[in-house]
matplotlib code that plots the C-alpha trace (Angstrom):
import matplotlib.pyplot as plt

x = [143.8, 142.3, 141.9, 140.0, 138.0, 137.5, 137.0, 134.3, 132.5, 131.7, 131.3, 128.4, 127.2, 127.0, 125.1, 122.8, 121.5, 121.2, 118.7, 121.2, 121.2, 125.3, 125.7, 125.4, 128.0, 130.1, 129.1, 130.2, 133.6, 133.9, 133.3, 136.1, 138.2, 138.0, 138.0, 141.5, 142.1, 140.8, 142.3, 145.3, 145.5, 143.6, 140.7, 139.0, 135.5, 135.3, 136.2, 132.9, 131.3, 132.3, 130.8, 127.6, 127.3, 128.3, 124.9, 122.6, 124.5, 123.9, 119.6, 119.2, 120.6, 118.1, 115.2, 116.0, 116.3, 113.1, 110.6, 107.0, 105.4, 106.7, 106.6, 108.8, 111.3, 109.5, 112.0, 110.5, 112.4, 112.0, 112.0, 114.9, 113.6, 116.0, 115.0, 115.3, 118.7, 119.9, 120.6, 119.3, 116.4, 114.3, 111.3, 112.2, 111.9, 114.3, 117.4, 117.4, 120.3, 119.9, 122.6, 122.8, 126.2, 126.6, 127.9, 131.9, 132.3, 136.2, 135.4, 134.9, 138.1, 141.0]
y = [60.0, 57.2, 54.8, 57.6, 57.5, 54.3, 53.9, 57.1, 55.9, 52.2, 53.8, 55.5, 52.8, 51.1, 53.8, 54.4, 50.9, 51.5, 54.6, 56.9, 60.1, 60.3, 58.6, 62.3, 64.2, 61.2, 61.2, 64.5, 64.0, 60.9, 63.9, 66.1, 63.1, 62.8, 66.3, 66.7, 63.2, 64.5, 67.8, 66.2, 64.1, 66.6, 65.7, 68.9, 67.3, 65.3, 67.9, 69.9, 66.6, 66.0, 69.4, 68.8, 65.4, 67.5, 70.1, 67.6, 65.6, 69.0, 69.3, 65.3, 66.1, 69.1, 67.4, 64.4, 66.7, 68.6, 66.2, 67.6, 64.7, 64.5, 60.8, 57.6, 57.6, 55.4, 53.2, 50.2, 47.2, 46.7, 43.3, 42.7, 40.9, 39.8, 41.3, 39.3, 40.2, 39.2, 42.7, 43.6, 45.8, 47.0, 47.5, 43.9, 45.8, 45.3, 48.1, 50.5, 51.3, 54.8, 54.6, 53.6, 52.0, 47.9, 46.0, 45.0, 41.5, 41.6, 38.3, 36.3, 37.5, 36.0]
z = [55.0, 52.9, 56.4, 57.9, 55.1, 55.1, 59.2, 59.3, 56.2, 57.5, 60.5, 59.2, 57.4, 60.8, 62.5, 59.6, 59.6, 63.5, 62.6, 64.8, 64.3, 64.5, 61.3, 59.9, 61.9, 61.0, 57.4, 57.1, 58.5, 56.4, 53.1, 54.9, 54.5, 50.9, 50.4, 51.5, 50.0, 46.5, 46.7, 46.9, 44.2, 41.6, 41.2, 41.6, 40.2, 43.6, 45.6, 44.5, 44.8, 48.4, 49.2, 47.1, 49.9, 52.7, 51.9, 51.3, 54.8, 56.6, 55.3, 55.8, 59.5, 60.1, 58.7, 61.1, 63.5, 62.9, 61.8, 60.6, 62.2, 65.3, 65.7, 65.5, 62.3, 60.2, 58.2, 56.1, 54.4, 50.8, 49.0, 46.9, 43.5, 40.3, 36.7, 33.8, 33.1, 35.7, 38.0, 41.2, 41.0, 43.7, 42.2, 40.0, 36.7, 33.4, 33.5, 30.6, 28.4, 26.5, 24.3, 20.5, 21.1, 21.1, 23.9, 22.6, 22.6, 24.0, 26.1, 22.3, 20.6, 21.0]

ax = plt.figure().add_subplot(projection="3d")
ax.plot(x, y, z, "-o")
ax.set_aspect("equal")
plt.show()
């Protein structure tokens, strides 16, 4: 079950970055996957957030489907930029951390 996972998922990954429509029938049977996969194991949590992904999988479909405008899909490319701290951030801005909790220091002790 976990290597159909795996296959469906990159799957569609691949299709997605193609702009095909299948990536969502295909997404969907990649949250089936892990639902059985989940439900397996015991981790009930997932489960319900496997079928949380496979409503918003079954809107994002029919929207594609039934687009307002009526044109092309219109997909545009965002330019990655670095923050201060070093992390990824797309819009290049400084990560926030909302907790009153210091960072441990495990890499110092010895």
């Amino acid at each position: 079950m976990e290597v159909f996972g795996f296959v469906t998922g990159a799957a569609c990954v691949a299709l997605l970055v193609r702009q095909n429509i299948w990536n969502w029938p295909l997404g969907i049977a990649n949250n089936f996957a892990f639902i059985v996969l989940f439900y397996r194991t015991g981790l009930y949590a997932d489960v319900g957030l496997q079928g949380f992904y496979i409503a918003i999988s079954l809107y994002g479909w029919w929207s594609w489907l039934h687009q307002r405008h009526h044109g092309a899909l219109s997909v545009s490319q965002m330019k990655p930029r670095w923050s201060r701290d070093g992390a990824w951030s797309p819009r290049g801005g400084r990560r926030r951390c909302w907790t009153r909790s210091r960072p441990s220091a495990w890499w110092r002790s010895s």
